[in-house]
matplotlib code that plots the C-alpha trace (Angstrom):
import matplotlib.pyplot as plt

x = [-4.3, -7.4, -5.6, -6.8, -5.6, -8.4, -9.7, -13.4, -16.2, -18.9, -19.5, -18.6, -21.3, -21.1, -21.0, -24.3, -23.9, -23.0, -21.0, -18.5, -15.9, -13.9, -13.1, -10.1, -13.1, -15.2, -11.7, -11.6, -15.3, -13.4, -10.6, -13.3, -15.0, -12.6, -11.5, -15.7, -17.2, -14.9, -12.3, -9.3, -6.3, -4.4, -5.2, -2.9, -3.2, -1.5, 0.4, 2.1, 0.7, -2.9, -4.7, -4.9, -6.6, -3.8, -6.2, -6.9, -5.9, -7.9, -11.5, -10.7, -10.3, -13.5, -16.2, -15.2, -13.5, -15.1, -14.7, -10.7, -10.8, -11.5, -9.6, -6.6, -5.0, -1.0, -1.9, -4.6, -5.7, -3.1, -2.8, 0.2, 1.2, 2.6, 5.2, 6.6, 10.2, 11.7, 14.8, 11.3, 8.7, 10.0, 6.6, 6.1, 3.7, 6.8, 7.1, 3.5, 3.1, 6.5, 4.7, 1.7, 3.4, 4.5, 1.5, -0.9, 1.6, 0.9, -2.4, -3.1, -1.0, -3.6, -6.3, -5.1, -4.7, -2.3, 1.0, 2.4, -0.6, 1.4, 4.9, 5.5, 5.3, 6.3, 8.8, 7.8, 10.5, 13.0, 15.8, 18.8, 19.6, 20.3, 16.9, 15.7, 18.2, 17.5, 13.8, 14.9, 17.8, 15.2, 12.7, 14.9, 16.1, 12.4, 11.4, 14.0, 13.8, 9.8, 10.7, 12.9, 10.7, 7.9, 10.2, 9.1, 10.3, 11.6, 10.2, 9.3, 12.1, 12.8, 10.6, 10.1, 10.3, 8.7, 10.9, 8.5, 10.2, 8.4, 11.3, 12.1, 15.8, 15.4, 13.2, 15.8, 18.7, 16.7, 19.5, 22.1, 19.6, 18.9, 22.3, 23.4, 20.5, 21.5, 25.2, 23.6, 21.6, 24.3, 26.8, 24.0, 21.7, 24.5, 21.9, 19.9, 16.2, 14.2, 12.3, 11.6, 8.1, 9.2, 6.8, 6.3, 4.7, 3.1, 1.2, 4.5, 6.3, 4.0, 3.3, 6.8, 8.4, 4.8, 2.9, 5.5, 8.5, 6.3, 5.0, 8.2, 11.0, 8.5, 8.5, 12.5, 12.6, 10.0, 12.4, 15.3, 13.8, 13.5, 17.3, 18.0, 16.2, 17.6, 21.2, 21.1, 18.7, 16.4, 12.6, 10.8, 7.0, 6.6, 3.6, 2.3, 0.9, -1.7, -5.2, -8.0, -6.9, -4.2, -1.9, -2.1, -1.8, -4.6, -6.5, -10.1, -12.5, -13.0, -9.4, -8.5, -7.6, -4.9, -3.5, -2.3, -1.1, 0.9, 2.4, 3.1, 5.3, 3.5, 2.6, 0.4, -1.5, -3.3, -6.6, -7.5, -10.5, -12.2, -11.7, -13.4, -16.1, -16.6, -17.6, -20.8, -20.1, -20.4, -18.1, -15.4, -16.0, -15.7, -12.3, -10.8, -11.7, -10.0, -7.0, -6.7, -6.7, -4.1, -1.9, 0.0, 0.4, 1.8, 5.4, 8.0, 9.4, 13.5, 14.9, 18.2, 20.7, 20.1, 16.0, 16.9, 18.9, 16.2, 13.6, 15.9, 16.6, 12.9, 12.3, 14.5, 13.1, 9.4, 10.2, 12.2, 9.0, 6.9, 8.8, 9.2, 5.5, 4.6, 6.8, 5.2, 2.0, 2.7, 1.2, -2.2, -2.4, -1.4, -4.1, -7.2, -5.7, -7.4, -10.7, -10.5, -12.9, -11.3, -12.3, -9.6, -8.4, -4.7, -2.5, -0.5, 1.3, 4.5, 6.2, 6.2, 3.3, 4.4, 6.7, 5.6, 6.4, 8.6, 10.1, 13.0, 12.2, 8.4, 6.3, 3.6, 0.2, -0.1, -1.0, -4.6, -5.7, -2.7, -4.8, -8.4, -7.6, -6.1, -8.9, -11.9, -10.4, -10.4, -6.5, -5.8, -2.6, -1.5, -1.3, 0.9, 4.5, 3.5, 3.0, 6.6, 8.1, 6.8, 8.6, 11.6, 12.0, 10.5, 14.8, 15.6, 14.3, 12.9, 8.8, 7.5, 4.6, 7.4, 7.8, 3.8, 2.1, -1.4, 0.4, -2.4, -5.5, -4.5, -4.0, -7.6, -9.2, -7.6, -8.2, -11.9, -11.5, -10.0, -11.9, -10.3, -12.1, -11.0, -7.0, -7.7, -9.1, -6.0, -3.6, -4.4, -3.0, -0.2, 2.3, 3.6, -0.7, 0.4, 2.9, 0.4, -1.5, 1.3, 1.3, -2.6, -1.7, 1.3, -0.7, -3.5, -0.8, 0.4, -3.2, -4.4, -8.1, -8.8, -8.6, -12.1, -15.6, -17.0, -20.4, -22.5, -21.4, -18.3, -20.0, -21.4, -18.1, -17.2, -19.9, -19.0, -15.5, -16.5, -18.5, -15.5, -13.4, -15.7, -15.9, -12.4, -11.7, -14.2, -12.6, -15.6, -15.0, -15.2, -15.2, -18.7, -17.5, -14.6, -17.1, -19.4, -16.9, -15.2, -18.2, -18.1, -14.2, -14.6, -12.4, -11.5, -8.4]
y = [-10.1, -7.8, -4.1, -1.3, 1.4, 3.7, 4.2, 3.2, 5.7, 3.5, 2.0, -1.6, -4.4, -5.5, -2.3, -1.3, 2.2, 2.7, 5.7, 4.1, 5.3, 2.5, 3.1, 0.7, -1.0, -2.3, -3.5, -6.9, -7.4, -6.5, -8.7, -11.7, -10.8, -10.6, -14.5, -15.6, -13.7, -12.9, -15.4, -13.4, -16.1, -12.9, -9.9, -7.1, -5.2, -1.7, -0.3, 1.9, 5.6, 4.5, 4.0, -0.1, -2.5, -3.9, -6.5, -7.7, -11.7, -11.4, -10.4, -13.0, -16.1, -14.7, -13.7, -16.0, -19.0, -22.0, -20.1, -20.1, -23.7, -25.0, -22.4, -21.7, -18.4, -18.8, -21.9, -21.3, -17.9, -14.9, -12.2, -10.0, -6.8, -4.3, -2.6, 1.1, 1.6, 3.1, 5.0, 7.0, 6.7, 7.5, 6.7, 3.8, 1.4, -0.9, -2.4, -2.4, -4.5, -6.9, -7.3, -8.2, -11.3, -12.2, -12.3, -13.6, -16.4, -17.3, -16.4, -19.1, -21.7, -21.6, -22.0, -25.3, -23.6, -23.5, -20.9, -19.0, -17.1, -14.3, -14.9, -12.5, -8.5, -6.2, -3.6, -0.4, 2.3, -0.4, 0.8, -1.2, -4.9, -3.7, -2.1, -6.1, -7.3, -4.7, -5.5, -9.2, -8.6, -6.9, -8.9, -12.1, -9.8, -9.0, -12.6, -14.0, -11.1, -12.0, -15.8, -15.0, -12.6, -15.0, -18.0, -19.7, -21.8, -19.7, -21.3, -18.4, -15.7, -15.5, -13.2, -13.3, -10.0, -9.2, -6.3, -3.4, -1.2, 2.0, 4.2, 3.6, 3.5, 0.8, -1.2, -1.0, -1.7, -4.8, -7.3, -5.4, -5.2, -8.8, -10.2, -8.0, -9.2, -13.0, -12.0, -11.1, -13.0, -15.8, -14.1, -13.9, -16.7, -19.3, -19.8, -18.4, -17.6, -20.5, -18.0, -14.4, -12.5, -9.6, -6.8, -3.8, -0.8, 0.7, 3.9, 5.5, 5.3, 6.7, 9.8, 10.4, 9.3, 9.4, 6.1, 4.9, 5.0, 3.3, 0.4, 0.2, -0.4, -2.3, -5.1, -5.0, -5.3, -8.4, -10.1, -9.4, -11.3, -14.2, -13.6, -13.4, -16.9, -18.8, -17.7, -17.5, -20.8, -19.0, -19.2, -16.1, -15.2, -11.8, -9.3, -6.3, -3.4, -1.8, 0.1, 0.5, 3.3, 2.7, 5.4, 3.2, -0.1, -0.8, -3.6, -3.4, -6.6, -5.9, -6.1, -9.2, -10.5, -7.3, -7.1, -11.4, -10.5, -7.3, -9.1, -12.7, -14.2, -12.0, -14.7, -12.5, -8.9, -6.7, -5.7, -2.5, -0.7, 0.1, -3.2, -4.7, -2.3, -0.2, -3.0, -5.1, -8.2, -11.0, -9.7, -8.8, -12.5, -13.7, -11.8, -13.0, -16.5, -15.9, -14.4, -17.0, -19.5, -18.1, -16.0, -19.5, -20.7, -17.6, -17.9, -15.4, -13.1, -12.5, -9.7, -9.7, -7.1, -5.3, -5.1, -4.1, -1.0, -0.5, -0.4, 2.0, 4.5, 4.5, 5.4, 8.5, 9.4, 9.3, 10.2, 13.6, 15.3, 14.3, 15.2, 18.7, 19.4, 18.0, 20.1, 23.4, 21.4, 20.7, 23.6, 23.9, 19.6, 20.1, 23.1, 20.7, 17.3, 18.0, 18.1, 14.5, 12.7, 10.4, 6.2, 5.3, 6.4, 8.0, 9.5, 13.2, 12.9, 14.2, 15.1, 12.5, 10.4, 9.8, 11.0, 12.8, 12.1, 14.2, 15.5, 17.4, 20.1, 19.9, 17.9, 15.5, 14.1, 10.3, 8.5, 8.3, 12.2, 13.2, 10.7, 12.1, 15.6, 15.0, 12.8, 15.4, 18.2, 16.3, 16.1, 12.6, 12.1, 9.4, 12.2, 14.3, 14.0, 11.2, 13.0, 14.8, 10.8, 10.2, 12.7, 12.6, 8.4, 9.2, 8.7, 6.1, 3.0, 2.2, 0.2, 1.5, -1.5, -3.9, -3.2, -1.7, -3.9, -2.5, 1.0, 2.2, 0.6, 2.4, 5.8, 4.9, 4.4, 7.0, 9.7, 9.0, 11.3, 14.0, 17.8, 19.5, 22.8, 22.7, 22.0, 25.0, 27.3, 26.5, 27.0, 30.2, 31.6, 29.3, 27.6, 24.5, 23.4, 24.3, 21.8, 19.4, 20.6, 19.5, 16.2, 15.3, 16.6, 14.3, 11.2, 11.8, 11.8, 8.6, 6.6, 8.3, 9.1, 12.3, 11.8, 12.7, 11.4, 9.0, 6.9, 8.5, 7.5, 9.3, 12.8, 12.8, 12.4, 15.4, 17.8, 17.0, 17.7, 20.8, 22.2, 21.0, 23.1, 26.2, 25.6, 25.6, 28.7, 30.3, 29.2, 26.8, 23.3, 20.5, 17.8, 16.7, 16.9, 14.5, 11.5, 12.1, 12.1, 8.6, 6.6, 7.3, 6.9, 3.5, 4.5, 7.5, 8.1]
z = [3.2, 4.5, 5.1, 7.4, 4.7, 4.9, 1.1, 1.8, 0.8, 1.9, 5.2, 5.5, 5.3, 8.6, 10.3, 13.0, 12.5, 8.9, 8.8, 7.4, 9.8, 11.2, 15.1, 16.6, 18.6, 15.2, 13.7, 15.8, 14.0, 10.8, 11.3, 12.3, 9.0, 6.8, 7.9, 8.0, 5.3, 2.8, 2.8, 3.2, 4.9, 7.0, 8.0, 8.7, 12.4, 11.5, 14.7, 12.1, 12.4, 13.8, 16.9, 17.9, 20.0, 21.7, 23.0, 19.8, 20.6, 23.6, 21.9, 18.6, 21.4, 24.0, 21.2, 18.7, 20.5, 18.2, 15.4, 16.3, 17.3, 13.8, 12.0, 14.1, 14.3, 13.1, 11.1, 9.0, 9.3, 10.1, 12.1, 10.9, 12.6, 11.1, 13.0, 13.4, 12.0, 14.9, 12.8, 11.6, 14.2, 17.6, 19.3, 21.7, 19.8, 19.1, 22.7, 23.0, 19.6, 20.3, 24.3, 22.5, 20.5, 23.2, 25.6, 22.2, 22.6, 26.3, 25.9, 23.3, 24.7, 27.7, 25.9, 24.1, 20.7, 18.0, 19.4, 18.3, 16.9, 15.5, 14.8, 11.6, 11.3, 8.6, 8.9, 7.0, 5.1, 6.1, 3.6, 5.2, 6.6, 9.7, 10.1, 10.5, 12.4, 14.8, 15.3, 15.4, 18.0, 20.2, 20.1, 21.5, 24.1, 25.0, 25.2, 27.4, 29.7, 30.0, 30.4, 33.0, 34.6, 35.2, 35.2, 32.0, 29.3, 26.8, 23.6, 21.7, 21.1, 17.1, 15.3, 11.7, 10.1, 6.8, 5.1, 3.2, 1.0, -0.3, -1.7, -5.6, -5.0, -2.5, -4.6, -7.5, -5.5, -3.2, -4.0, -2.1, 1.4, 0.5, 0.3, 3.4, 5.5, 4.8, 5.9, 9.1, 9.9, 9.2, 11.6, 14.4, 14.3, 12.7, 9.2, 6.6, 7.3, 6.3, 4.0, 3.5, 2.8, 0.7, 0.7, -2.1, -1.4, -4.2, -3.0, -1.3, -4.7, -6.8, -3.8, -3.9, -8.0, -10.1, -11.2, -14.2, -11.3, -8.8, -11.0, -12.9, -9.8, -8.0, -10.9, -10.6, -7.3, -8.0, -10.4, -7.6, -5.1, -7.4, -8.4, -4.9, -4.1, -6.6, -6.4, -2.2, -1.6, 0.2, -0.4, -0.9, -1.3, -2.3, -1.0, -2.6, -1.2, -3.6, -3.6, -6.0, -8.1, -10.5, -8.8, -5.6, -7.9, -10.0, -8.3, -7.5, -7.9, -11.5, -12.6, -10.9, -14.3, -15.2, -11.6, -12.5, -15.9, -14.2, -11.3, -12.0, -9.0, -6.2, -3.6, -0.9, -1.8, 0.0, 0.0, 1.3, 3.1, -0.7, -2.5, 0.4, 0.7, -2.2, -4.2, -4.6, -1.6, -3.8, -6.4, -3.9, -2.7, -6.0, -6.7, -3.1, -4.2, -7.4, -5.8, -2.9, -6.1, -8.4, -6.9, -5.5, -9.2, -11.3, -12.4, -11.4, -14.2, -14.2, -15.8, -17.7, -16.4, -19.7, -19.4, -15.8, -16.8, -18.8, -16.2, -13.9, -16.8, -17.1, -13.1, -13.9, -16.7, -15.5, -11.9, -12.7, -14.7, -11.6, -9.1, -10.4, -10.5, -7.3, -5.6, -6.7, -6.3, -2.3, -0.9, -2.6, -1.4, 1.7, 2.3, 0.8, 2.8, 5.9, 4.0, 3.2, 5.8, 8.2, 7.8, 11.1, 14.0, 12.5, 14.9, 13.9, 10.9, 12.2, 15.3, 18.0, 17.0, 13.2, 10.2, 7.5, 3.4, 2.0, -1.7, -1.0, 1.8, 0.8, 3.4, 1.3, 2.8, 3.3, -0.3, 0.1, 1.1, -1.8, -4.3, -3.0, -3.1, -6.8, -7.9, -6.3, -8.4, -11.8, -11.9, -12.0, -10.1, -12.8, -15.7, -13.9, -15.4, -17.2, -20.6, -20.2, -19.7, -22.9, -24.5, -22.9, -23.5, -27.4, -28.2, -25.4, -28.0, -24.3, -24.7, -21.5, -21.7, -21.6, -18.2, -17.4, -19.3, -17.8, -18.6, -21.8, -19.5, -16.9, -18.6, -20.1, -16.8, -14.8, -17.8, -17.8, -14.3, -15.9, -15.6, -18.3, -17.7, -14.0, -15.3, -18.3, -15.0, -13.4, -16.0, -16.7, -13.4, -12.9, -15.2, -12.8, -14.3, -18.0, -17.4, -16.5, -19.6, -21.6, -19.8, -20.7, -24.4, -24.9, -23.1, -26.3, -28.6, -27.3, -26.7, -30.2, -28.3, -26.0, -22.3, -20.4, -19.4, -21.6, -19.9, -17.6, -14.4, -15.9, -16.3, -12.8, -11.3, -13.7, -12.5, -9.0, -9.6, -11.2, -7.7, -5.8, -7.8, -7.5, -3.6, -3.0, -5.0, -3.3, 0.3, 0.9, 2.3, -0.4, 2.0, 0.8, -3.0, -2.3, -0.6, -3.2, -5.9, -4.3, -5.0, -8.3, -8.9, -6.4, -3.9, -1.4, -2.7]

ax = plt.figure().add_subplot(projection="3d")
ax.plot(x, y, z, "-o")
ax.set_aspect("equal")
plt.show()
């Protein structure tokens, strides 16, 4: 599934202007291209936070009509919005989305193509049953009214919702939302779903629990689903939300291979803005072929009850270091955020037009500016906490790569990014960064090698790290410092 996170430094391939910002009118020519040229089989149209083009069924059908003739839209490629959840966003891009599903539908039928052509969306921060039930309820409500509106057959008024949980807690604790959403839906539809298209988010867990936490619960929750199918009878194909950087979930189009070994059972992932763009084409082809290939044929992995106590007293070990730094840490991140260049057309992050992330009473930056900002400086969001986990589950008996099997490479990889001279600067002045001192020193303890720049491509991320560091400090804008510094790393943020 082709994403519209925005995590690209470089412009995409097909773009006229190249300056790499993606405007809601080039993202129907995205969408085309992700189907045409790379291979992708869905793509994900993000009402969630962003600016659309609600007309997006419309210009798919008129400019590329034949094209949607042979490969039809809701059969064999997909078009998957995902929706606001409106118990957090209070804007009105639902009824403009769940209209739009509805029209796409007509609009198709009239055209003697395959309908519906969308007939799935995913449900972001959805942390209870009732949150899908809701969005389902509505939607039948809003397609009967149309039908009897314009007097029409009304053929089309159950709406597949795709559940996305983001907060660590939820992810542990999926069997519970699972078993109550099947009780539901029961009681209002007379039977079970025919299946369910479980998503994990992995950037929201790590912003808000560190990277252990995030990979950790998500893998539980993984194994839950599959508990959940074979006890209730219900299929499920799993989704997976991750970026580039291992903070955001490790998969890029060179680490196809560890992404499979990591997440066996995963049935749909996403691949954002960088993976897609970042990259030479033909390898990013190459690892969508793969991809397309395999991720059908790996077998799920079920925990034991034991292994998944495990796994949770691991979340709150590895979480509780983290969480303690990046609070003291919010302010200076929140100050350099709005440095991060924009790929999309985001709406506010707050107020009316969004909802912010949050630890505790401290207000957080979406995933990819908190992982840019990090990254720009030579502080490696991955490190931070992690070192003090270490410590902490030295006595639990607890094999963290049991769980994170990819935890070591991705320690490696990330620490290659690390500015140790910038962290030293830092720590001199405050202690919250002494912490995170302590962090890098247990992590070389652990790995037996020192974390920091080892080819060359390596050192010029350094040195570029090293001006932005010297810019801030001196109040100048890095904004510059954190593109340049994204080609190296392969991704914004």
């Amino acid at each position: 599934m082709a994403t519209q996170h925005p995590d690209n430094v470089h412009p995409p391939y097909w773009e006229r202007d190249g300056d790499g910002f993606i405007s809601s009118y080039e993202e129907v020519t995205e969408c085309y291209s992700s189907f045409d040229d790379l291979g992708c089989e869905e793509f994900m149209w993000d009402w969630e936070g962003k600016y659309v083009d609600e007309a997006v069924i419309d210009k798919l059908f008129y400019y590329h009509f034949n094209y949607f003739k042979k490969k039809q839209l809701g059969q064999d490629k997909f078009l998957t919005f995902r929706i606001p959840n409106i118990q957090q966003d209070k804007s009105h891009s639902l009824a403009r989305a769940l209209m739009g599903i509805l029209t796409a539908k007509s609009f198709a039928g009239d055209l003697g193509l395959h309908t519906p052509p969308i007939f799935e969306v995913i449900l972001p921060m959805t942390g209870k049953a009732e949150h899908i039930i809701y969005i389902q309820d509505i939607f039948t409500k809003l397609a009967k009214f149309k039908c009897k509106l314009f007097n029409q057959a009304c053929n089309f008024s159950y709406l597949k919702v795709m559940p996305l949980l983001e907060n660590v807690d939820d992810l542990l604790n999926a069997h519970i939302l699972l078993n109550r959403y099947v009780t539901l839906h029961q009681k209002k539809y007379q039977k079970r779903p025919a299946y369910l298209r479980l998503h994990i988010a992995r950037s929201d867990p790590a912003l808000h629990a560190g990277l252990v936490a995030a990979v950790v619960s998500g893998k539980a929750a993984l194994s839950e689903y599959y508990r959940f199918s074979k006890d209730s009878g219900v299929a499920v194909y799993p989704a997976i939300g991750v970026g580039v950087l291992p903070f955001r979930g490790g998969l890029s189009p060179m680490r196809v291979a560890d992404f499979l070994i990591e997440y066996p059972g995963i049935r749909t992932v996403y691949l954002q803005s960088a993976f897609r763009y970042d990259y030479p084409l033909m390898q990013v082809k190459k690892a969508i072929a793969t991809l397309n290939k395999t991720l059908p044929q790996t077998p799920a992995v079920i925990y034991s009850q034991r292994e998944l106590n495990e796994m949770r007293t691991v979340c709150e070990i590895f979480q509780r270091p983290y969480r303690q730094t990046i609070i003291k840490l919010a302010d200076t991140i929140n100050s350099i955020a709005p440095q991060v260049p924009a790929r999309r057309e985001r709406k506010l992050h707050m107020g009316m037009l969004g909802y912010a992330r949050c630890i505790g009473n401290k207000q957080l930056p979406r995933a990819i500016p908190f992982t840019a900002v990090l990254y720009s400086l030579g502080l490696p969001p991955e490190l931070i906490g992690t070192g003090r986990g270490l410590a902490a589950s030295a006595d639990s008996g607890i094999k963290i790569d049991k769980y994170y099997i990819n935890f070591q490479k991705d320690l490696l990889w990330a620490g290659r990014f690390l500015n140790k001279n910038n962290l030293a600067s830092l720590a001199r002045s405050n202690r919250v960064w002494r912490a995170v001192q302590d962090d890098v020193m247990l992590i070389e303890k652990y790995l037996g090698c020192e974390l920091g720049p080892h080819s060359k491509n390596d050192w010029a991320h350094y040195n570029i790290t090293s001006s932005a560091f010297l810019r801030w400090r001196t109040g100048k804008s890095m904004a510059t410092e954190i593109m340049e510094s994204g080609k190296w790393r392969g991704s914004l943020g």
